[in-house]
C-alpha positions in Angstrom: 140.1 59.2 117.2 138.9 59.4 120.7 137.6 63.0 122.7 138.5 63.7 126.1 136.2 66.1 128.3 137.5 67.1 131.3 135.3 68.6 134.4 135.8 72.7 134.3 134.0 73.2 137.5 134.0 71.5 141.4 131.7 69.0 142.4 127.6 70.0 143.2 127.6 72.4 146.1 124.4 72.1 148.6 121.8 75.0 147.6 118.3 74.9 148.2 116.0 72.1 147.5 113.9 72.2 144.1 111.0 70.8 145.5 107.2 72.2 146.4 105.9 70.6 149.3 102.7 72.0 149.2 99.8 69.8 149.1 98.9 67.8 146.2 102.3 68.5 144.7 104.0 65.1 145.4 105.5 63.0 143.1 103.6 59.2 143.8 106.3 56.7 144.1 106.7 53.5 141.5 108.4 50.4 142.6 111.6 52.1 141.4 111.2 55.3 143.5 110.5 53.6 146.6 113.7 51.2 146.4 115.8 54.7 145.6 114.9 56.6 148.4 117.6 58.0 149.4 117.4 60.1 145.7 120.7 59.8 144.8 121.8 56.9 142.6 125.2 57.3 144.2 126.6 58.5 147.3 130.5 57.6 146.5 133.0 60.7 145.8 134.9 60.8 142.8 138.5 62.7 142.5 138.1 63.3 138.8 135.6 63.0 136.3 136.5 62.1 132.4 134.6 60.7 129.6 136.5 59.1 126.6 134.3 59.8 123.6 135.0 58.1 120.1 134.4 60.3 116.7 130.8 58.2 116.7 130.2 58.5 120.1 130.3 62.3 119.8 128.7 61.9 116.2 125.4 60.8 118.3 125.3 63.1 121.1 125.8 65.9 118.6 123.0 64.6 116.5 120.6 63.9 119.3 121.3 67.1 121.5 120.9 69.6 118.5 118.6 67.8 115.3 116.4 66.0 118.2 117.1 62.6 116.9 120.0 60.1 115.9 118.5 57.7 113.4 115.8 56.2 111.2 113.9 53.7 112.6 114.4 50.3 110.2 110.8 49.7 109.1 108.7 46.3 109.6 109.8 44.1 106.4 113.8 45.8 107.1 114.2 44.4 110.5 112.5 40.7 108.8 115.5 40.5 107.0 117.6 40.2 109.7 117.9 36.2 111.2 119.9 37.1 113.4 117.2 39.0 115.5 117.3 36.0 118.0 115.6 37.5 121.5 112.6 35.4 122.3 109.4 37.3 123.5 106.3 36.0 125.0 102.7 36.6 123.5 99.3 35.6 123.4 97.5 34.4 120.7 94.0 35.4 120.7 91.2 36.9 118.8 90.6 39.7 120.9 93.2 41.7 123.6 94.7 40.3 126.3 93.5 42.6 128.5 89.5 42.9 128.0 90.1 39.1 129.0 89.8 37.4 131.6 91.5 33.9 131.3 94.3 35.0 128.5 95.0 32.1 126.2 98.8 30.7 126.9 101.7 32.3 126.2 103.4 31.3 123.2 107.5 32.1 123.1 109.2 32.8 119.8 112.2 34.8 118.7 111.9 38.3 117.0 112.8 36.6 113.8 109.8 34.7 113.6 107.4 37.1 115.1 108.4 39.3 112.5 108.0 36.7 110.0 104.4 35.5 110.9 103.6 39.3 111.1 104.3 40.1 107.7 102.6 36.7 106.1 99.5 37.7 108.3 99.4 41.3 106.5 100.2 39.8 103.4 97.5 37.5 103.1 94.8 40.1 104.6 96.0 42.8 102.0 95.3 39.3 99.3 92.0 38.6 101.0 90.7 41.7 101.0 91.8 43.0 97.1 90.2 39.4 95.8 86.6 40.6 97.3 84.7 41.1 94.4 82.8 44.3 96.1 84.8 44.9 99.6 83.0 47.1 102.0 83.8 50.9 102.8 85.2 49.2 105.8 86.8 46.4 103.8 88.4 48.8 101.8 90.3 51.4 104.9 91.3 47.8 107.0 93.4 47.0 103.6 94.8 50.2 103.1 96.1 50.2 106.8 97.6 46.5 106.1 99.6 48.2 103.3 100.5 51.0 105.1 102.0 48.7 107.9 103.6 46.8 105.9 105.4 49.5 104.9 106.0 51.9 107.3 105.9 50.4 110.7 108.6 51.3 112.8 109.8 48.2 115.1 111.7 48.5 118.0 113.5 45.4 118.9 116.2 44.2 121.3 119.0 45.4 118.6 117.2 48.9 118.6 117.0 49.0 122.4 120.2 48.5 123.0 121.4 50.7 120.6 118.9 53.9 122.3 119.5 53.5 125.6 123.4 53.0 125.2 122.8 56.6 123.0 121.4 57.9 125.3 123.3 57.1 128.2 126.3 58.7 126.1 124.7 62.3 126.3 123.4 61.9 130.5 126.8 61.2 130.8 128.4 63.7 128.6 125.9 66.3 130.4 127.5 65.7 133.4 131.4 64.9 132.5 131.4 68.7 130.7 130.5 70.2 134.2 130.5 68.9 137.8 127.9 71.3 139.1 125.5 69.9 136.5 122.5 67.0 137.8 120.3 65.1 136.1 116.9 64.1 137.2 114.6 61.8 136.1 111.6 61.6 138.0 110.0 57.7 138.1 107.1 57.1 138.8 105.4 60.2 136.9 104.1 58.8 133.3 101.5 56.6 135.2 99.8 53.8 133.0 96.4 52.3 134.3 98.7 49.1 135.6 98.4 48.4 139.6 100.9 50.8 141.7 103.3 47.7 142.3 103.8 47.0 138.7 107.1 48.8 136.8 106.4 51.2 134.3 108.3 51.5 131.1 109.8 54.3 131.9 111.5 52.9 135.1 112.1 50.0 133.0 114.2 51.9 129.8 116.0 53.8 133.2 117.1 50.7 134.4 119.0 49.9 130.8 120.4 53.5 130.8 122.0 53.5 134.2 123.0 49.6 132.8 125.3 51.4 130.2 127.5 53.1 133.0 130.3 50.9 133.7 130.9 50.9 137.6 133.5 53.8 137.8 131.1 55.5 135.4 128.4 55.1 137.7 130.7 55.8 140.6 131.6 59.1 138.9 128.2 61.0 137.5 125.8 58.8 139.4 125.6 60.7 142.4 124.3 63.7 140.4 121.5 61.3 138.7 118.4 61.7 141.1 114.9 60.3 140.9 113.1 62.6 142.7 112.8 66.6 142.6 113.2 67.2 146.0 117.2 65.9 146.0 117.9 68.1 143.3 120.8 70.9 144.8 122.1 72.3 141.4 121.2 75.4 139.5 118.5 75.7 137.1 121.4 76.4 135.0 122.8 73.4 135.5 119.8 70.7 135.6 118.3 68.6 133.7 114.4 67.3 134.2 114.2 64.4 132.2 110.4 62.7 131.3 111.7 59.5 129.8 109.6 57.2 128.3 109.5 54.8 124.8 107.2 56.3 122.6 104.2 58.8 123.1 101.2 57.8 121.0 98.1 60.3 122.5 100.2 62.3 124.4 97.7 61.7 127.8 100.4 60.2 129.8 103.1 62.9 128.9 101.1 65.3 129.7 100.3 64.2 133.1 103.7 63.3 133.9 104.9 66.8 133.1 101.9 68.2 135.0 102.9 66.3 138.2 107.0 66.8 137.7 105.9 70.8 137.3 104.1 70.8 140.5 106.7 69.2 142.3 109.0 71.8 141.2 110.4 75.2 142.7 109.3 77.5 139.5 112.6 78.6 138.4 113.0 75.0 137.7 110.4 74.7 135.3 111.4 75.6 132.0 114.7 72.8 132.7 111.9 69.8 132.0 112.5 68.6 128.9 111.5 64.8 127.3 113.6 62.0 126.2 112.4 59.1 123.9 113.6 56.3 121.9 111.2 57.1 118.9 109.2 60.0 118.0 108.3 61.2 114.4 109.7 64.3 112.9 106.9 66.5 113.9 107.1 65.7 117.4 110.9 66.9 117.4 110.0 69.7 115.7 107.7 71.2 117.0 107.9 70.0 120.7 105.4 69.4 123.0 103.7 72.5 124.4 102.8 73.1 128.6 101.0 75.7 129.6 102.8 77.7 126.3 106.1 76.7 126.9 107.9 74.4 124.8 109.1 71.5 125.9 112.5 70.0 123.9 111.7 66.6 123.1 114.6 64.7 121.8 114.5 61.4 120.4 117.1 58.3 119.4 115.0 57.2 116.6 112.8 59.1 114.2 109.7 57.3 112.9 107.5 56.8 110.5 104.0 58.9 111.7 100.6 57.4 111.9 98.5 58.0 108.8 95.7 60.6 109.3 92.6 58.3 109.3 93.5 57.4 113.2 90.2 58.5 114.2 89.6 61.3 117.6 91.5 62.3 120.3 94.4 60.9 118.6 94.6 63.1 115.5 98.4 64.4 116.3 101.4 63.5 114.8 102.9 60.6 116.7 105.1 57.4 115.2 103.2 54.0 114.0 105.8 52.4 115.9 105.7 48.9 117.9 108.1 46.7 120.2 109.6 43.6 121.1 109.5 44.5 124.8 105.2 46.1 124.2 103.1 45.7 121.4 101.4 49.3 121.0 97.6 49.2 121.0 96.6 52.6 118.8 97.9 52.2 115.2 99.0 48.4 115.5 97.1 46.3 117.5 93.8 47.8 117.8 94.1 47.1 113.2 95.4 43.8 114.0 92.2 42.9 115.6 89.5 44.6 113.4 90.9 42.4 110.6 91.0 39.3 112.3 87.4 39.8 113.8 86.0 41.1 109.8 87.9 38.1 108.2 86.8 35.6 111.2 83.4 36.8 109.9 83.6 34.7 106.9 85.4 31.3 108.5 83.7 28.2 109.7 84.3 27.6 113.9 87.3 25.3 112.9 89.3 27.9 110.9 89.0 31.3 113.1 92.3 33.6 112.5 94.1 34.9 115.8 96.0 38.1 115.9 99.5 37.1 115.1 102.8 37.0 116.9 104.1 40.7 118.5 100.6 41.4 119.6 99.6 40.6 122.8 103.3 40.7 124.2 103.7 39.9 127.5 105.2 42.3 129.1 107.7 40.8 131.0 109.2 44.0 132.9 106.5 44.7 134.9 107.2 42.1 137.3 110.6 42.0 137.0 112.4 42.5 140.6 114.7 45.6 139.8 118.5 45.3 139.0 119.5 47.4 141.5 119.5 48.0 145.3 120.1 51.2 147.7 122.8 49.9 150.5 122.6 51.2 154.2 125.1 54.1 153.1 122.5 55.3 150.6 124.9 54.1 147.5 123.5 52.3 144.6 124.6 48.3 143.9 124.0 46.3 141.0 122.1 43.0 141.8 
């Protein structure tokens, strides 16, 4: 059984700008901002606007646009049942992080499948080592515990899962805007800054990319020209907008925080309490009890819910946020930073010709940072696929 929503309303009329121009309350461009600049993804008129919805399609936007979530994450040793998880990835096997070094080993390419795989035998046979120590240290002891508890309940987010969010959440954007034709979107790029060089995508620009991929061309024709990038194109009514802080995962909450503390000074006011954040995983406690600015909440909404991080995660990172880790970046707080205290205490005890390295889905190369973007702004201002 399909669903039909038809537009109720004309298209956007011109109203004043959302934007504050006042010093220090600019937005700084990423790659992806400065190849939009015209704001809008799509200049092209459209004489209708309908969305044919299946029974599931309209099961998930339900789901995510009132629970906060669609799913369960499938947990480590789940997702290493599946063979057929055939996406290769890059990595870099090494003793230490790739980047506190210098000269990074070379990058070894393997399918999800056998990263998972290698993962699981390396967790195994530390949770072994360490229960056969006749009189394990303190230490000994936690760095075993956490190898059980990732074994367990580690979320993974691979190309399956991907595809599945961002085509989920593509689904409501574009339900958002097929149920009224004053209604805009914006997603402001640019604004969850990372400590990577300025020219160098982001993850959030990135997971947009494979949204706006999901939107067939008369889609994109349609509701893209009411998808901007920037505050200052936005022309609808609070009533009607949505301020979108998109982004994978948040682990200490720093970079959310600073995005929505940028986005918020870009704004006009009566825009503000419109901001709300859109993941692919967050833990239960995150939905629930939102993220807080300046005492407002903030919905956050999520395609996946996750498994949280065990207490013992030691200060600032005592909130509740998802032991969660990816095909397309390997998280460092909760996964890899474990990863590497084992091998280094286990490396301990081996001769020069037997040292351990962190195994496969740490270390991920991260191969959307250079990646030239998908999409291209013609003279007209309209948006084309590469």
């Amino acid at each position: 059984m399909q669903t039909l929503i038809k537009n109720r309303t004309p298209s956007v009329e011109a109203d004043q700008p959302a934007n504050n121009t006042e010093p220090g309350g600019q937005i700084s461009p990423g790659l992806l901002s400065r190849v939009f600049r015209s704001g809008n993804l799509v200049a092209t008129q459209s004489t209708a606007s309908e969305l044919v919805l299946s029974e599931h399609d309209r099961a998930i936007i339900n789901t995510f646009e009132t629970r906060g979530y669609v799913e369960d994450m499938p947990d480590l040793s789940e997702a290493a049942l599946d063979e057929t998880r055939t996406t290769h990835f890059r990595y870099h096997p090494s003793d230490q992080p790739a980047r506190n070094e210098d000269n990074p080993s070379p990058a070894t390419e393997l399918t999800e499948w056998q990263g998972l795989e290698a993962l699981l035998t390396f967790l195994d046979e530390s949770t072994a080592y360490y229960h056969s120590l006749p009189e394990p240290t303190a230490e000994q002891k936690k760095l075993a515990e956490e190898a059980t508890t990732m074994r367990t309940k580690l979320s993974f987010l691979g190309e399956k899962e991907l595809e599945e969010a961002t085509r989920g959440i593509a689904l409501v954007w574009k339900n958002y805007l097929a149920e009224d034709t004053n209604r805009q979107i914006c997603v402001p790029i640019g604004t969850i800054r990372t400590h990577e060089p300025e020219a160098q995508r982001k993850s959030n620009e990135y997971l947009f990319e494979r949204i706006i991929d999901e939107f067939t061309d008369a889609e994109l024709a349609q509701y893209g020209q009411r998808i901007v990038i920037d505050p200052e194109h936005i022309k609808s009514k609070p009533e009607d907008t949505r301020i979108i802080l998109l982004d994978d995962w948040t682990i200490s909450g720093i970079q959310l925080n600073s995005g929505v503390r940028k986005v918020s000074q870009a704004l006009d006011p009566k825009y503000k309490q419109r901001i709300e954040i859109n993941l692919l995983v967050a833990t239960e406690e995150q939905i629930r009890r939102e993220r807080e600015w300046q005492g407002k909440g903030l919905p956050l909404k999520a395609y996946y819910r996750a498994n949280e991080r065990p207490d013992h995660v030691p200060a600032p990172f005592r909130t509740s946020c998802p032991l969660v880790t990816g095909i397309h970046s390997s998280v460092d707080i909760g996964f890899e930073e474990t990863i590497f205290k084992i091998v280094a205490d286990r490396n301990r005890h081996l001769d020069s010709q037997h040292l351990l390295t962190a195994p496969p889905l740490t270390n991920i190369e991260r191969q959307y940072k250079d990646a030239p973007p998908r999409y291209t702004v013609s003279d007209k201002g309209t948006l084309q696929r590469l």
